[in-house]
N, C-alpha and C positions, 0 to 999 in steps of 0.2 A: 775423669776425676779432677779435671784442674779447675773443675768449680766449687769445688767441695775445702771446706776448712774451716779447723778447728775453733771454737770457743769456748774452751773449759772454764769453769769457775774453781779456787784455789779452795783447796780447803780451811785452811787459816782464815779466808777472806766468809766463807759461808760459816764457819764455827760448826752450827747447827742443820737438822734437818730445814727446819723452816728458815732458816738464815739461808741456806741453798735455794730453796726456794724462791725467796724473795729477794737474790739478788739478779735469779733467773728472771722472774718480772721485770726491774729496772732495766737488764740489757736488751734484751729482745720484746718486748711489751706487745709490737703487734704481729709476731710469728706463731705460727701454729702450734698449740700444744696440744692438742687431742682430739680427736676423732669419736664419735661413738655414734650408734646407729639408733633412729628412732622409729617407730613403724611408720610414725603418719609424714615424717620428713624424711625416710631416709639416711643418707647418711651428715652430720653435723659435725662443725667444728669447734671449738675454742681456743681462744687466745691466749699467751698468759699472761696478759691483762684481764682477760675474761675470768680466766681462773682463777688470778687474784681477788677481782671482787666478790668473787663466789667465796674463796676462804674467807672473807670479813665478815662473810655473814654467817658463815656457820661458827665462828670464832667468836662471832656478838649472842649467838643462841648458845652456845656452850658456857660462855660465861655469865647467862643466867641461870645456871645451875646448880650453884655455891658449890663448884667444885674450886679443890685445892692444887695448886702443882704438887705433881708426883702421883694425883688419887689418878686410877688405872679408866680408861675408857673402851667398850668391846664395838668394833665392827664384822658384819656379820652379813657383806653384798658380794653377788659378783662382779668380775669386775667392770669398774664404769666411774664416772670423772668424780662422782659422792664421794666415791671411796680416796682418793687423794684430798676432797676439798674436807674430811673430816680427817683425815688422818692429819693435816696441815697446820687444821684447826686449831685439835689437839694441842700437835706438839708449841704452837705458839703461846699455847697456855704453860706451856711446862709441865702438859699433861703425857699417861704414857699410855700408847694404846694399844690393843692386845686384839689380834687377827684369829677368826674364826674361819673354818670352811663353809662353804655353804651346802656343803652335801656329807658332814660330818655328821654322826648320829646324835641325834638331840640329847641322849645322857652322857656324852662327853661334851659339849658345849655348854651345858648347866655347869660339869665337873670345874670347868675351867672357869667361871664367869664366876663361881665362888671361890676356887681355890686364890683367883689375882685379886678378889673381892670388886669386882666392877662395878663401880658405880651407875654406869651410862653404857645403854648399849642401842648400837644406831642397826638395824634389819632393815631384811630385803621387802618383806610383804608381811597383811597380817596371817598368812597360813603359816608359815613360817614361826612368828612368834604363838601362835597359840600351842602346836607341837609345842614347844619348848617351854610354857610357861606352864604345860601339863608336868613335866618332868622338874621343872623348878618347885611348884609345890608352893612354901611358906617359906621357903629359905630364903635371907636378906636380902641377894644382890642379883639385878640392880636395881637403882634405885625408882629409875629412869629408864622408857623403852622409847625410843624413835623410831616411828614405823616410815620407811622411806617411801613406798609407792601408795600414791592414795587411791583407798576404795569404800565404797558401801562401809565394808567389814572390818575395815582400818579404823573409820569415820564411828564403828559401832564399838569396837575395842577401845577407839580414846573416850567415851561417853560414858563407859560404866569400869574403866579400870583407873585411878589416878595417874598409877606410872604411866601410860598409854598417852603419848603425842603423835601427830601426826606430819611431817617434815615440813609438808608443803604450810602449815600452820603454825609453825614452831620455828621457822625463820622469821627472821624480820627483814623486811623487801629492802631496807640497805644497814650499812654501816659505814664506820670510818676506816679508810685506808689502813693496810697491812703499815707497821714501821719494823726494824730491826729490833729486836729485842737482845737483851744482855744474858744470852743462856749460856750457860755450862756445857760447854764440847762433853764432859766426862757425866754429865745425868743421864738417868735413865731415859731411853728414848721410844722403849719397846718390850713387851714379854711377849714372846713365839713358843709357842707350847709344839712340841714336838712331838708326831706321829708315830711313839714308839712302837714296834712289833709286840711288845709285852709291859705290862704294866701300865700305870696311869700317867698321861702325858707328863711331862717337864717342862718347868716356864723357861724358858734361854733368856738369860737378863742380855738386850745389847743396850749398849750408850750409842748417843748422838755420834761418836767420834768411831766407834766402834763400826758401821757404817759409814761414813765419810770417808774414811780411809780404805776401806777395802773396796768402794766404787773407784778411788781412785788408786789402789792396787790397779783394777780393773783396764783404766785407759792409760797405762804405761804400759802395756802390752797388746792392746789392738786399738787402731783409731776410729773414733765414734765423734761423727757431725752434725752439724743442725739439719743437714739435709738429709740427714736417715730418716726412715719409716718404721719403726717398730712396731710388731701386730701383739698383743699382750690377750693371750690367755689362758697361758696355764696359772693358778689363783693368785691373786694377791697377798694369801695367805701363805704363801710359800714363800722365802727368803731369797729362793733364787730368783723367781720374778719380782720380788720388791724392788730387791736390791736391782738387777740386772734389768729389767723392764720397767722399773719408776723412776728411781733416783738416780741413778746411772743416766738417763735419757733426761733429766734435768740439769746435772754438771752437765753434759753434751748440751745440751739445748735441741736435742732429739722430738721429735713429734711421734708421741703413742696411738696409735688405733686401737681402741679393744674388742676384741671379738663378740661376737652375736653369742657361738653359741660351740662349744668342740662342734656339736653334729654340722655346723655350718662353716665350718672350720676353710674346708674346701672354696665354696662361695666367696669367704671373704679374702682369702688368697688373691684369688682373681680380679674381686674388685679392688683391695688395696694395695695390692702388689707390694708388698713391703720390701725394705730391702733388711733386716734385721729381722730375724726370730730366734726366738729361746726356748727349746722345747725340752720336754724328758725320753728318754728313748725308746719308750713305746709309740709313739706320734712317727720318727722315723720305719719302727718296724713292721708299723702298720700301714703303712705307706709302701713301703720295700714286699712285704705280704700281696696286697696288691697288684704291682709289678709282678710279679713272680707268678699271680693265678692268673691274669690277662697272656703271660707269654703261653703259659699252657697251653692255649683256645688258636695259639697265634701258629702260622705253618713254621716248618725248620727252617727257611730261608732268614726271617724276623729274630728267632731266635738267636741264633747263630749270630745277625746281625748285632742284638744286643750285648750277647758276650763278646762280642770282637771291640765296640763299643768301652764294654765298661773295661776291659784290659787293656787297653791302650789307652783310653783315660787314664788308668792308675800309674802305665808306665811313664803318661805325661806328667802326672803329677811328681813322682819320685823324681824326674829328674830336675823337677824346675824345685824343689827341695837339695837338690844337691846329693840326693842318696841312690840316682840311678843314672847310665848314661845313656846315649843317642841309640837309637833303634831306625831301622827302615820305617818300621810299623809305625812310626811317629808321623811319618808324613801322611799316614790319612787322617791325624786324632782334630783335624778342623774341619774335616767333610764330617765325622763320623758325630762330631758335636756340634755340628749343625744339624744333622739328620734323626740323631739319635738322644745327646743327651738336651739337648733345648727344648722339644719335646716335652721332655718328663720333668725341665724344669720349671717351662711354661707352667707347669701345675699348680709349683708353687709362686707363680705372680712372675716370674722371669724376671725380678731383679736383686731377686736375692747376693747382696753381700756378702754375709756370714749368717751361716746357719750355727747355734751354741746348740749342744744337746751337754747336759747333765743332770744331778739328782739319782741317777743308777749307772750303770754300767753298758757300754754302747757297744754292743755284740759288731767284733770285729768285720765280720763279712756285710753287716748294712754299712758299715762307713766306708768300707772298700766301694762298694758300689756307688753310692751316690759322690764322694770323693772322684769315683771312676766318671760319672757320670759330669763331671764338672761341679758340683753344688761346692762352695767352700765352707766346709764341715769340719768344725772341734771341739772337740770332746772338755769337759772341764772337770772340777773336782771339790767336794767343797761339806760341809755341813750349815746346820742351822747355827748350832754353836763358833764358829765362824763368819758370821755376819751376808753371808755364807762362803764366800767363795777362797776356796786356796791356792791352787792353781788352774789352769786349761792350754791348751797349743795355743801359739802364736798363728796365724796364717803362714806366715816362710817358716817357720818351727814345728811344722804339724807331725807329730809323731801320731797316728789314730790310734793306735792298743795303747797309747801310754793316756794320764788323764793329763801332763804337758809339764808348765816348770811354773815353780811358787811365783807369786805375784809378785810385786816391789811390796818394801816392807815386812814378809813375812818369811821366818826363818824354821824349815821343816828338817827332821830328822829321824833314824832308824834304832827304837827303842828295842826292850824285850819281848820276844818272841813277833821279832818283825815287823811290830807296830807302828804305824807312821805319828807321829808327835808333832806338832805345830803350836809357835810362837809370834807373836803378833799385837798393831795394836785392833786386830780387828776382832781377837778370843774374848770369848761372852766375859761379861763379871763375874758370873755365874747361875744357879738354878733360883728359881724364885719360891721360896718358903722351904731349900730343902739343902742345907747343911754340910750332909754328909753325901748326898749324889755329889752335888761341888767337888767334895775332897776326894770322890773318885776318879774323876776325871782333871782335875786341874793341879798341877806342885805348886809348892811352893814359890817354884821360879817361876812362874808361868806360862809351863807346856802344857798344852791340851793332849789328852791322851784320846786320842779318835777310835780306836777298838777297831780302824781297818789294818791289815797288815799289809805291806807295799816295800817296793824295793827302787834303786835311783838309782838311774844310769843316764849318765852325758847329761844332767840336769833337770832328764824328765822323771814323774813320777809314774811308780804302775804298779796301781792296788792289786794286790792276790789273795787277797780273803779276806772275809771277816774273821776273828779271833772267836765272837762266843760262837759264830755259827757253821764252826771247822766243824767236819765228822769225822768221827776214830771211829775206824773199823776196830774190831777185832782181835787182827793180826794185826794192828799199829799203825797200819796207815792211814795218813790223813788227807781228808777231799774236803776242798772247797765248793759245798753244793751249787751256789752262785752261778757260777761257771758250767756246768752242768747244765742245768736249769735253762741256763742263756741259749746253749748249743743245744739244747732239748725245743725253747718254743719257737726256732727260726724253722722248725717245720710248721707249715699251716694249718697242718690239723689240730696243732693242740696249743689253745689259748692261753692256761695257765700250769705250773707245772712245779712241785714240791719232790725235792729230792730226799729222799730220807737214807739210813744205815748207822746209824750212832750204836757203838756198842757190839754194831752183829756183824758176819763174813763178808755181808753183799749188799749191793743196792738196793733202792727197790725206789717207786717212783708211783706219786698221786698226780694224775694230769683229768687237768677240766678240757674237753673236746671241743671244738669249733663245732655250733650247734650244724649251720648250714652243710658245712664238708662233712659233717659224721651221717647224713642221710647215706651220702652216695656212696660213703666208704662202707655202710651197715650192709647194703645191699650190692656189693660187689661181693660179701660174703655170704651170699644167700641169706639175711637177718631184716628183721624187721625193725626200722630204726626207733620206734613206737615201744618197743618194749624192753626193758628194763632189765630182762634178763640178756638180752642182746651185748651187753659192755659187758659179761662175764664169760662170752663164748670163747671158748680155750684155743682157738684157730684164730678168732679175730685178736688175742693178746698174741699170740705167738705173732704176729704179724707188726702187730705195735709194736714187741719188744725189738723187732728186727728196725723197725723205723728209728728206734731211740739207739739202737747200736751203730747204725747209719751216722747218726747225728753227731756221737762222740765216736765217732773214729777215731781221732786225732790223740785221745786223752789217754792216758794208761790203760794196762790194761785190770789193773783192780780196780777202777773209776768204773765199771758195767752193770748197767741196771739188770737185773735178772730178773724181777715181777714186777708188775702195774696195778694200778684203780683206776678204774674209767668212770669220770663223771661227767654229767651234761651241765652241772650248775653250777653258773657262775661263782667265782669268790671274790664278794661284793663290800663295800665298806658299810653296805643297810644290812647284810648278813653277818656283818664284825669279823669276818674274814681280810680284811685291806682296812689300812690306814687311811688317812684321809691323803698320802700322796701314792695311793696304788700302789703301797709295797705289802707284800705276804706276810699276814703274822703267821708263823711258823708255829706258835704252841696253841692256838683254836683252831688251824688248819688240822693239827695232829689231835686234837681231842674230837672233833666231829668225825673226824676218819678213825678211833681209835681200834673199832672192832677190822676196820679192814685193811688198818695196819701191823694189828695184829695177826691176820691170816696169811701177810702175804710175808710171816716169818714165823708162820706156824707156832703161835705162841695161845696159850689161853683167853679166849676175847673176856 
């Protein structure tokens, strides 16, 4: 490491998004700023120099658009270096621009692309906008489509639609250098409409400052260099990676790679060996999933060798934490991570730094392991409405069950009914066009009220429920389905998994099957995994229910599932079952299941 060191840029010195930006270009001009993959080249670099001139020129096509500072702008790619040179663009206009999924249903990206009123919206391909411009209809906005990849069908969409350009056409081959502009640290700098489980998204107002400052919350608590390798792609459109995987790695002076593809996810590990990634905790669990069916297949020798492995890893770690002391069994944890966890971390490129996992909750037993395993793993914690981030572990700090201790700048505390509340300059302005959402969540003084509930000890924080999504049994007691749920899908049989009991004596639980593993499980029960009546066979629940009793051992004992739904089909965000960040909406989950939620509490369907 004693090559490695710091160059942050000051946030007073950057003001702005593109103020950061563009001071990133003057210091470092001919270092590496991004990576992306091309079929016919491979893999490519740019500068940011390169990517400066690439912002002037989308900066000079944007400003032939009689847009105004402040009118909203939509992008709608995955991720890849457009998506910074028009986000840059933007904001040098004193434009603000508003992040779509790319795998979001096309009537929630119309919802949104009217409700910000967007003027300009820059897409991935023309299949892409045609989906969308069916569900758009006659409604106004926008004004302007920028189709980014040219084709045939691109070339034939800008020919007969006026809004319809095509990127490679709609730039102009130069411009005049980026200069510093005089913007407002406190303007709007962005609308982030959030994935809510129920209702119609929320635009999250943040400011320029509102971000600058919570990246740099960010690097007062772990160090990030110009010599990092960050692999970027979980979406753009998420706050965690904006913030932590764009902008963040610009104050640093980080170099981004973006990934090809999730399903290539593997692939690209290998070839870019990053030492930085950001992920959500499904990426770990499926990974750990994984691990876990390969030992199966492996003799008891291997096994055995892996758990000796990963518990002596963890007792290295605690003590080099300071929360555990010397053992015998320490002196094999350099053969046994040589042998054992290098191995596994070879997978992920072997020089991983810091691994972040946030955005949900990091089921206790995968971080033990790959923690065991050597990976250095922490956990964070954070919202949209938070720019995002609140807190995460430190490296020598690392609590795993807790989500860690608040950033600099940001001052959290334990409201009513156990709520965690958060203060900062990094809390939204508020919702965009909506008032009284605002006055729900924001006082007067302004705390944000987060609707997780969480408790702090020795500095760290540790979420223990959501508030609206506590279930009251019955007889009074209240479970955190969450929790549950978490210790329910680290079995591999079952992919997704909905906890229900609100109101009634007992659990009860909708779990979507691992299609591959329910062959083999169908037919260990004499069943045909082909037929449909097979997930109602009263031998093969009894079986499940014992699996799921397995899995919450640990939890009370009213916390007990007593009946199941077994399904094979996925809960997808093209079925409006999942947001656009793969979290469960819980009230279409319960209305598609309604008849056979109702039988498995013998209620009237």
């Amino acid at each position: 490491m004693s090559r490695w060191s710091e160059d942050l840029i000051a946030v007073d010195r950057a003001r702005t998004l593109d103020g950061l930006f563009l001071q990133r270009i003057l210091r470092t001009p001919d270092r590496t700023a991004y990576r992306f993959f091309e079929r016919a080249d491979g893999w490519r670099d740019l500068t940011w120099r390169d990517m400066g001139q690439w912002v002037a020129r989308w900066r000079r096509a944007l400003a032939g658009e009689s847009l105004e500072s402040g009118d909203r702008v939509a992008v709608l790619l995955r991720n890849c270096p457009e998506w910074v040179m028009f986000d840059q663009a933007a904001f040098s206009l004193g434009l603000v621009t508003v992040p779509l999924y790319t795998d979001d249903r096309a009537e929630n990206a119309a919802y949104i692309l009217q409700d910000a009123a967007a003027k300009l919206l820059l897409i991935q391909d023309a299949g892409r906008w045609k989906r969308l411009a069916e569900v758009i209809g006659d409604a106004p906005w926008p004004l302007r489509v920028v189709i980014l990849e040219p084709s045939d069908a691109a070339t034939e969409l800008a020919a007969h639609d006026p809004r319809v350009v095509v990127a490679d056409t709609w730039l102009p081959s130069s411009a005049p250098a980026l200069t510093q502009r005089d913007g407002d640290p406190l303007a709007l700098a962005t609308i982030v409409y959030t994935s809510g489980t129920t209702g119609r998204p929320k635009g999250v107002m943040l400011s320029h400052r509102n971000i600058l400052t919570n990246v740099h919350g960010v690097v007062t608590l772990i160090n990030v260099y110009p010599e990092d390798l960050f692999l970027s792609f979980l979406p753009l459109s998420h706050m965690l990676e904006r913030t932590g995987g764009y902008y963040l790695p610009i104050m640093a002076g980080s170099c981004v790679a973006f990934a090809r593809s999730v399903g290539q996810l593997a692939e690209d590990l290998q070839s870019i060996r990053p030492t930085v990634m950001i992920a959500v905790p499904r990426v770990f669990e499926r990974v750990y999933q994984r691990l876990q069916d390969q030992l199966l297949s492996r003799p008891a020798p291997v096994r055995w060798l892996f758990r000796l492995a990963v518990a002596t890893g963890w007792r290295a770690f605690l003590r080099e934490q300071g929360r555990g002391g010397w053992h015998p069994r320490l002196l094999l944890w350099p053969w046994l991570r040589r042998r054992v966890g290098a191995a596994v971390l070879e997978k992920l490129g072997g020089r991983m730094r810091v691994a972040v996992s946030g955005g949900a909750a990091l089921p206790a037993g995968v971080a033990h392991t790959f923690i065991g395993l050597g990976l250095p793993l922490i956990q964070g914690y954070g919202l949209t409405e938070t720019s995002p981030v609140v807190s995460f572990n430190p490296l020598r700090k690392n609590v795993p069950e807790s989500v860690g201790v608040p950033i600099r700048g940001i001052q959290v505390r334990i409201g009513a009914d156990d709520e965690l509340m958060v203060k900062g300059d990094n809390v939204m302005q508020g919702y965009w066009n909506n008032h009284a959402a605002t006055a729900k969540v924001l006082t007067q003084d302004g705390w944000l009220h987060t609707g997780d509930q969480a408790r702090i000890e020795d500095g760290h924080i540790y979420i223990t429920g959501r508030i609206k999504d506590i279930l009251v049994l019955s007889n009074g007691e209240k479970v955190p389905p969450a929790d549950l749920e978490m210790a329910i899908v680290m079995d591999p049989l079952f992919d997704q998994v909905l906890v229900l009991g609100e109101r009634h004596s007992y659990l009860s639980a909708l779990l979507v099957l691992n299609a591959e593993l329910w062959v083999g499980f169908a037919r260990e029960h004499g069943l045909d995994p082909e037929q449909p009546a097979s997930l109602t066979d009263p031998h093969l629940l009894k079986d499940i229910l014992k699996r799921i009793r397995l899995a919450l051992r640990d939890f009370p004992g009213f916390a007990k599932v007593r009946r199941a739904t077994l399904t094979l089909e996925p809960w997808s965000i093209e079925n409006g079952l999942l947001t656009p960040t793969l979290k469960v909406k819980r009230g279409p989950v319960m209305e598609r299941y309604r008849e056979a939620i109702a039988e498995m509490y013998d209620l009237d369907a």
